[in-house]
N, C-alpha and C positions, 0 to 999 in steps of 0.2 A: 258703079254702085257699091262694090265690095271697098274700094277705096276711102269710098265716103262712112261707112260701114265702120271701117279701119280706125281712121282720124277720130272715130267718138271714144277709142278705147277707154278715157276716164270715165264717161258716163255711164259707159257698162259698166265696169267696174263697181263705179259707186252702185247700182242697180242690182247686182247681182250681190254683193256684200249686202242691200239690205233685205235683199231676199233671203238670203242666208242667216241675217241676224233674226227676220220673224217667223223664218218655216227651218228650223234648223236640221231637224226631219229629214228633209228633202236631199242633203248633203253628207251628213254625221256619218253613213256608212259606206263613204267613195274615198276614205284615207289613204287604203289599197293602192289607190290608180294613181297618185301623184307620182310618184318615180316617172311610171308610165308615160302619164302624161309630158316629162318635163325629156325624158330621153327623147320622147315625138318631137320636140319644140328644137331640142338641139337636134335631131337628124334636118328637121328641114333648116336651121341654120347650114349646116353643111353643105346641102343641096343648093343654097345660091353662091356660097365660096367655089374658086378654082386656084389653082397652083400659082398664078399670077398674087392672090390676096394674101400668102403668105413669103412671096420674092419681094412681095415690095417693100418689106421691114429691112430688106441691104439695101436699098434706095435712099431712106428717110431714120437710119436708126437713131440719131440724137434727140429726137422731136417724143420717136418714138417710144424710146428710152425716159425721157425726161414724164410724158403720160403714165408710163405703167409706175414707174417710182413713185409719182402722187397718190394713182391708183390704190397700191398695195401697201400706202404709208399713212396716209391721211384719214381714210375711209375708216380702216379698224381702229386708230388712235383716238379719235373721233367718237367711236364707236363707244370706245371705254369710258373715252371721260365724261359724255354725258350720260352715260348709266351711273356710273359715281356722282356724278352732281344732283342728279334727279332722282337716287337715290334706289333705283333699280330692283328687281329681287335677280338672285341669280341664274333663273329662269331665262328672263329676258335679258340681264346682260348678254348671255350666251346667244339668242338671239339676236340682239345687235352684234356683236362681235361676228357673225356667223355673214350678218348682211353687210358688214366693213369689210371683211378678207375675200369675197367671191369675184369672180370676173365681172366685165363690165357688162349692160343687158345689149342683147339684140335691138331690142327699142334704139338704142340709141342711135342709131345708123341713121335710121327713120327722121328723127327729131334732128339732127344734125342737118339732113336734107333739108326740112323745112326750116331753120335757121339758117339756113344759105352758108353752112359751114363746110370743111371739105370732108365730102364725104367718104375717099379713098382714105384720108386718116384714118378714118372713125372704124371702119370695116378692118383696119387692118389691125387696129387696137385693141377691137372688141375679140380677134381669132386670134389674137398674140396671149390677151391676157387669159382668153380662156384657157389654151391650153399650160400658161402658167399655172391657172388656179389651181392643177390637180396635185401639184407641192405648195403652193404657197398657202391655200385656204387650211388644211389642217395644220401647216406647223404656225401659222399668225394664229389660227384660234387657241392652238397649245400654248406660244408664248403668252397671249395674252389673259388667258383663265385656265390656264391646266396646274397654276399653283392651287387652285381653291375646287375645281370642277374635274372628274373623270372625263378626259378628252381623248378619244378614241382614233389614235392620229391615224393609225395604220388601216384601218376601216375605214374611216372617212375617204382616205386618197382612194381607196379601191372603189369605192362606192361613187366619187366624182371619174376614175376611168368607167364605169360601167355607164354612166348616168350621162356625163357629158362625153369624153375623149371618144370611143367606139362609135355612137353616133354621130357626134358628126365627121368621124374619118371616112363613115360609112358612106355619108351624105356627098360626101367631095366626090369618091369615089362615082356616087351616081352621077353626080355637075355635072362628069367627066365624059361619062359615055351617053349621058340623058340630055346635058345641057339644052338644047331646042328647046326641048319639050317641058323640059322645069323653068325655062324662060316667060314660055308661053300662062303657066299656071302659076305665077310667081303672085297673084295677086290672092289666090284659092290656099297657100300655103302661109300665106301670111295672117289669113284670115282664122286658118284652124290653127294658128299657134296662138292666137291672141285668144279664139275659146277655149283652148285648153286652161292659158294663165289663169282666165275669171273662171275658171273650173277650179281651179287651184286654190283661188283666193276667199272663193261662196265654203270651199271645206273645210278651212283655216277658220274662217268667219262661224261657221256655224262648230264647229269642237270648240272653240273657246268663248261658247254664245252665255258661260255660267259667270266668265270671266271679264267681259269687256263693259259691265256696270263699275268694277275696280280699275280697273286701269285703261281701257279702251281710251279715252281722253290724255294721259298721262303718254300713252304708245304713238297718240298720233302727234305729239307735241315734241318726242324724242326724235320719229321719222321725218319730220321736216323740220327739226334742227341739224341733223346732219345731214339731210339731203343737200342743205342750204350749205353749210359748211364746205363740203366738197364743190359744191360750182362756184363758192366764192372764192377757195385760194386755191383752185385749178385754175379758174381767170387768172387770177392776180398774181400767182408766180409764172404761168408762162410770159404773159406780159412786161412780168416785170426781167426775164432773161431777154425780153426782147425781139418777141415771135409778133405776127399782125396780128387784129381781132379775130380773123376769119379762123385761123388755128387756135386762137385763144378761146372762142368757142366750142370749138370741137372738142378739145379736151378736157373742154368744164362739164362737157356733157355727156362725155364719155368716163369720167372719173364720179361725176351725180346720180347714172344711172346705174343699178346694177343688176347682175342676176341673183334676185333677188326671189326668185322661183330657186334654186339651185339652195340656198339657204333654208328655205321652208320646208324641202323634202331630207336634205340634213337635219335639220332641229327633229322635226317629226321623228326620224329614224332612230337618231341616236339619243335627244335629249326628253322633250315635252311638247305638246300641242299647242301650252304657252310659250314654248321658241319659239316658234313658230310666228306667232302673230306680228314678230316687227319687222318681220320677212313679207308677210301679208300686207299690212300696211303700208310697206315702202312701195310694194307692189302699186299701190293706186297711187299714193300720190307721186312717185318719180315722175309718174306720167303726166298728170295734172301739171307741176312746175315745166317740166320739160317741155309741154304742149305752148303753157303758156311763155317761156323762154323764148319760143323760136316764133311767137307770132310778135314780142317784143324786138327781138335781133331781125328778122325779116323786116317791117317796119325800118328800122332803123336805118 
């Protein structure tokens, strides 16, 4: 039942965003908890990694290698250019640039499964890049707007150790001596990270509830421009070096989806409530694509 619970996460999503967009009330004064909420999501990430998910990068490092370079290349480049083409304020460039440089999401592991991709890639991708992200997301977002924008690089890293790194080192730490037992509840933990994220996304929704008759339409047209952008030429350059579909999957959908909760509680922090929201929106629809991906590849 939680399973099935699980799989609707777009529906919530949408559900709780228009909850949030008619009773704004309800949410406007839980800003506070996001950190919170997003350090819970990565402890229990941690909690299903063991020491094996981070040996197996001297296994497969060419593949693996070749994923995060798209990752940490594509994503924010992407980011840029279509805030410049669609003409952005710089609010939300910053916001996109925020949801380009971050690690890849948890979801993706998920989506990967059900796309019959390998999932031992995808796990090993998504705990490599994160603990990249904690230098790579602030100095990508300085290079790519700290000519025009105050980018808080020294802060930000600290705030992605506190946020992401500690939690889930915490989290292994438990695998470690808990594993049984966090095996056994693996379905109850997967369940409260996913209400937290739509926790995440209804508070987003409703702080920017004065804002998304201006651009709300504009934001979702940027988010799945480049959500789209990244699963096309993650497909198409691993492919084209010569990898099978099955990997060639995995790493379009590990370079597609990100954490993009991890951006929303940056923006929030350091910039505006409008950063925020293409962090919000990527939120729903990564999932939505993703969901739908993998019922097209499984087919397939």
């Amino acid at each position: 039942m939680l399973n099935r619970f699980n799989t609707l996460f777009p529906l919530w999503a949408i559900v709780f965003s228009a909850m949030a967009y008619f009773y704004p009330q309800l949410f406007m004064s839980l800003s506070y908890v996001i950190t919170y909420l997003l350090m819970a999501i990565m402890l229990f990430m941690g909690m299903t990694l063991s020491s094996s998910d981070f040996l197996r990068v001297l296994k497969r490092p060419k593949i693996i290698s070749i994923g995060l370079f798209l990752q940490f290349s594509i994503m924010p480049l992407c980011a840029l250019m279509i805030s410049k083409l669609l003409g952005l304020s710089d609010e939300l460039t910053i916001g996109m640039i925020l949801v380009g440089s971050v690690s890849g999401g948890t979801a993706s592991n998920v989506i990967t499964y059900l796309a019959d991709g390998d999932v031992a890639l995808s796990i090993t991708m998504t705990t490599v890049s994160t603990l990249l992200s904690v230098l790579a997301t602030p100095l990508l977002t300085y290079a790519y707007v700290g000519q025009s924008l105050d980018v808080p690089v020294l802060d930000i890293l600290v705030s992605i150790l506190k946020i992401v790194l500690f939690p889930v080192f915490f989290g292994v730490m438990l695998n470690r001596y808990f594993g049984a037992m966090i095996i056994k509840n693996e379905s109850y933990l997967a369940t409260l990270s996913m209400l937290f994220i739509l926790t995440i996304i209804a508070i987003v929704v409703a702080l920017n509830h004065a804002n998304m008759h201006e651009v709300g339409l504009l934001i979702i047209g940027a988010v799945i421009f480049h959500n789209s952008i990244g699963i096309i030429s993650a497909y198409s350059i691993t492919a084209l070096v010569g990898y099978e579909p099955k990997i060639c999957r995995t790493v379009a959908i590990e370079v597609g989806m990100q954490n993009s909760g991890l951006a929303v509680a940056l923006a929030l922090k350091y910039f505006s409530p409008l950063s925020a929201l293409p962090g919000a929106v990527f939120s729903i629809w990564h999932n939505i694509s993703g969901a739908l991906l993998a019922t097209y590849w499984n087919r397939k």
